[in-house]
Every structure is written in C-alpha cells, then in structure tokens.
C-alpha positions in Angstrom: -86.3 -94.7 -74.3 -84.4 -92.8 -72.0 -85.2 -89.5 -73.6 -88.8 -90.5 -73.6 -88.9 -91.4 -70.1 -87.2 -87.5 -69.2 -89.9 -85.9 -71.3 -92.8 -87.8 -69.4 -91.5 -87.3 -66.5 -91.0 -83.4 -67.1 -94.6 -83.3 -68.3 -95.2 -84.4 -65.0 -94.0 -81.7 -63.3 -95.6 -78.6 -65.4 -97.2 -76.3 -63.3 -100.8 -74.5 -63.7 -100.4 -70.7 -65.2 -102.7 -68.6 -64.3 -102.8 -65.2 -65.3 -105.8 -62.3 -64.3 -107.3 -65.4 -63.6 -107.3 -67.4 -66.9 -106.2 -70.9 -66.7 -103.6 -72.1 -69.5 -103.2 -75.4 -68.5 -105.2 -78.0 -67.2 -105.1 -81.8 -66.7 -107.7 -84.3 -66.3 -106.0 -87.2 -64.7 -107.1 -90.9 -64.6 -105.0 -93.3 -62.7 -105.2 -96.9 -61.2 -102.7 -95.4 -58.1 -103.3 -94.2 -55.0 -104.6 -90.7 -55.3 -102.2 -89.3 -52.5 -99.2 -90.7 -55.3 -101.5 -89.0 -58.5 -101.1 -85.8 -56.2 -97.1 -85.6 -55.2 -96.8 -86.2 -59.2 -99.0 -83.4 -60.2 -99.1 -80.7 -57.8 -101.9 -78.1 -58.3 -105.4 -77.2 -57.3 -106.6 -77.1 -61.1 -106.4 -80.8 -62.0 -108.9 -83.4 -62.0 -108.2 -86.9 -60.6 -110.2 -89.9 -61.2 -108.1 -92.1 -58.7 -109.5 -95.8 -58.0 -109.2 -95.7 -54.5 -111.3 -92.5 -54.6 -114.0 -92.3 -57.4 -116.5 -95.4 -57.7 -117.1 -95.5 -61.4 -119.6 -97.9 -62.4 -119.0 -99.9 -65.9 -120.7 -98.3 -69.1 -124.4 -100.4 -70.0 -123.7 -100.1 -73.1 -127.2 -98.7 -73.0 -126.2 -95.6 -75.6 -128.8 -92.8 -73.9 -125.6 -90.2 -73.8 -125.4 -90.2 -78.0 -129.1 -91.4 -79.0 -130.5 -88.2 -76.7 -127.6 -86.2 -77.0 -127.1 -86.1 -73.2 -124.0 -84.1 -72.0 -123.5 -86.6 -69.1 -123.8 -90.3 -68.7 -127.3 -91.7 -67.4 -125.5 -93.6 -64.6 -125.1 -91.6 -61.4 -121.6 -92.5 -59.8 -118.7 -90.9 -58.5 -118.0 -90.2 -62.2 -120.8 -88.1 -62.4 -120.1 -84.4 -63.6 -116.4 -85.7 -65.2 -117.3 -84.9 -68.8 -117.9 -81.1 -68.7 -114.4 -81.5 -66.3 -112.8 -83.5 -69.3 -114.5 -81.0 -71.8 -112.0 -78.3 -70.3 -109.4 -79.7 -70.0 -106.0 -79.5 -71.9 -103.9 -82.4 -71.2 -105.8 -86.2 -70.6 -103.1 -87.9 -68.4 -103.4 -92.0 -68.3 -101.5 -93.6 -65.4 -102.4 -97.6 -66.0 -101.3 -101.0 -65.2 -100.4 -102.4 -68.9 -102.9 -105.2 -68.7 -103.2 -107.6 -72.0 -102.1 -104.3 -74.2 -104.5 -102.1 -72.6 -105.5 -100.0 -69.8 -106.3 -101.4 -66.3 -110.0 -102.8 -65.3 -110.9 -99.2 -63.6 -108.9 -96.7 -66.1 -110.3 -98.5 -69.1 -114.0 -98.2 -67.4 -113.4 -94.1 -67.1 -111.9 -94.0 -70.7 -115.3 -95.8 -72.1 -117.1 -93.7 -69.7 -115.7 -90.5 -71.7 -118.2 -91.7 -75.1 -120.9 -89.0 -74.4 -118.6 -86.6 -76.2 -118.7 -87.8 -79.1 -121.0 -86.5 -81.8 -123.5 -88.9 -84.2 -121.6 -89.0 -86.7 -118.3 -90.9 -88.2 -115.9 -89.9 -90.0 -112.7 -91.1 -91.8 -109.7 -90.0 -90.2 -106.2 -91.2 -91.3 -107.1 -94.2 -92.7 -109.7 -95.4 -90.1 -113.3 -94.8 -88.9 -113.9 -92.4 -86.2 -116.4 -90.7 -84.3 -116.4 -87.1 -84.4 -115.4 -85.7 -81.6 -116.7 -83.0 -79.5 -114.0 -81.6 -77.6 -113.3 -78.0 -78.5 -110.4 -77.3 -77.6 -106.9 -79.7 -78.5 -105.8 -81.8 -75.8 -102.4 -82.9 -75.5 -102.0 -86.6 -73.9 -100.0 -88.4 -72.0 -100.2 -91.9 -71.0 -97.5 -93.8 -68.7 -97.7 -97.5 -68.5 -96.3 -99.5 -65.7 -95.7 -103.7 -65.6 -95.7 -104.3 -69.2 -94.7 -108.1 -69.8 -92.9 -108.1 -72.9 -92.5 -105.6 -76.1 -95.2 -107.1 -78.3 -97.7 -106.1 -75.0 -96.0 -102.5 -75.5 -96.4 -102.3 -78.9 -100.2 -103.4 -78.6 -100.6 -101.0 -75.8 -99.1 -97.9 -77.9 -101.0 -98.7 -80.7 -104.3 -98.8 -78.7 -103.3 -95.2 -76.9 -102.7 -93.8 -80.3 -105.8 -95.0 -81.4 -107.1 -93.6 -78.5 -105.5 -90.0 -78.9 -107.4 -90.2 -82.3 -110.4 -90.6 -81.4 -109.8 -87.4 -79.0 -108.4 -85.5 -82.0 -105.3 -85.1 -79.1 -103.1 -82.5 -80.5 -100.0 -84.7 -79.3 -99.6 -87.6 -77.5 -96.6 -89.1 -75.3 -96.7 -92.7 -74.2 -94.2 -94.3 -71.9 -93.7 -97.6 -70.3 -92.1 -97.9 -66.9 -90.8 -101.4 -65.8 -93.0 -100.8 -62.5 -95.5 -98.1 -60.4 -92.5 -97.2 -58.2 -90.5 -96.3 -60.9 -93.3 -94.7 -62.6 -93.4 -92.5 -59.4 -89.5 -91.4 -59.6 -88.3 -94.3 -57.5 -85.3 -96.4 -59.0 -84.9 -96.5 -62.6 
C-alpha cells in the first residue's frame, strides 16, 4: 500500500513538457476538493480542473441526444460545457473523490457520466464484458485517489468500479489509491 501511495503521489507531481511548443502531457482533472487544493497538487497552466466549488455541472437527462445525433458536446449548457473536446486531449484523467457507497462522490460521478458523448454507437466485447466503443484517440493513463473509504469491501467495490471505468476509456494504465482522509490525500499526515 505504501508503495502505491508514493507512486500516486509522485504522479501528482509530474510536470507539463513542452517542447517547440508541443504538449506531452496533459491532465484533465475532476475533483470534489476545493480547486485552490486541486491546484497546489498539480501545478501547471495545461491542466483542466473540473473542481465542485467552481464548475456547476448539471446531472445528465438521460435524454441520449449526444450518441443518437452524434453530437460532440452534451445538449445541456453548464459550466461543463466545452469539457469533452478538453477531455478528448487529454493524456491523463485524474479522479480526486470522496469514496461514497463504492463509488465516486455526487458531483465527480455527475462529470464522469457527463463524459458519454464520446462514446461511439456501437458495443463491443472487451475482456470478458460489454463495452461501448470508445472515441478517444489517443491512450489515457488514469489515476484515481479515493479518500474516506469505510471499510475494504467499500475499497474493493470502489476499485473494481474505477477499473471498469478505465475500460470503458480504453485507459492505457490505471492507478487507484485510497487515502484514510482529503488531508492526507493532500500530503498532510499519513
């Protein structure tokens, strides 16, 4: 666990390269923290932060306009509005969540089922299980740090549901860890 935990929290700490003005790395942050705190974690002008104290984010309708007409945005005009061709370039999807019932917080579970307008018409079978194919071009790498997990059966359920998750990205790697709460999720006492 220990090991786990230094490799998260070195992945937080990657810097942008740019070189003649081509971007190698890019993140596309979604947290329930503060913003300011989703900032002093990840320095850099190049990422994108979906904070809850900053971006309104309605719920999805359910009303399917982004894959019946093939839109490349959702219909409803938020402050999420203009976040999938951000996601579309990214190259790391970074979840910072409240562990709530196995899952993702109220807000960061809204922005992940916000995401569905990439997705293309069809399924597909993909190791073992039914998927949508996705259309993100390039690999994304993912990391996903949990915070106030109740016990290991709500970690397990959690992991489970962010490797599902990275699968349905077609992530090219995915890292989840759980911290026992947010201050120690942002480098306070271990």
């Amino acid at each position: 666990m220990r090991r786990l935990r230094r490799r998260v929290r070195a992945a937080l700490h990657r810097d942008v390269w740019r070189i003649e003005g081509v971007l190698y790395f890019m993140r596309f942050i979604i947290a329930d923290i503060p913003g300011a705190e989703v900032r002093r974690l990840y320095p850099g002008d190049e990422n994108f932060i979906l904070a809850e104290d900053e971006c309104d984010a309605h719920p999805c309708i359910g009303c399917m306009k982004c894959w019946i007409s093939d839109l490349s945005d959702c219909v409803i005009r938020d402050g999420f509005s203009g976040m999938i061709d951000k996601f579309r370039a990214c190259t790391e999807l970074v979840i910072l969540s409240r562990c709530v019932y196995g899952g993702f917080s109220p807000f960061v579970k809204n922005a992940v089922d916000r995401l569905f307008p990439i997705f293309f018409h069809s399924l597909e079978m993909r190791d073992g299980n039914t998927a949508f194919q996705s259309g993100i071009e390039n690999p994304i790498e993912m990391t996903v740090c949990l915070y106030d997990a109740r016990d290991e059966n709500e970690e397990h359920t959690a992991e489970d549901y962010a490797r599902h998750l990275a699968a349905s990205f077609e992530a090219s790697g995915i890292s989840v860890a759980f911290f026992e709460n947010v201050t120690t999720l942002e480098g306070g006492d271990e």
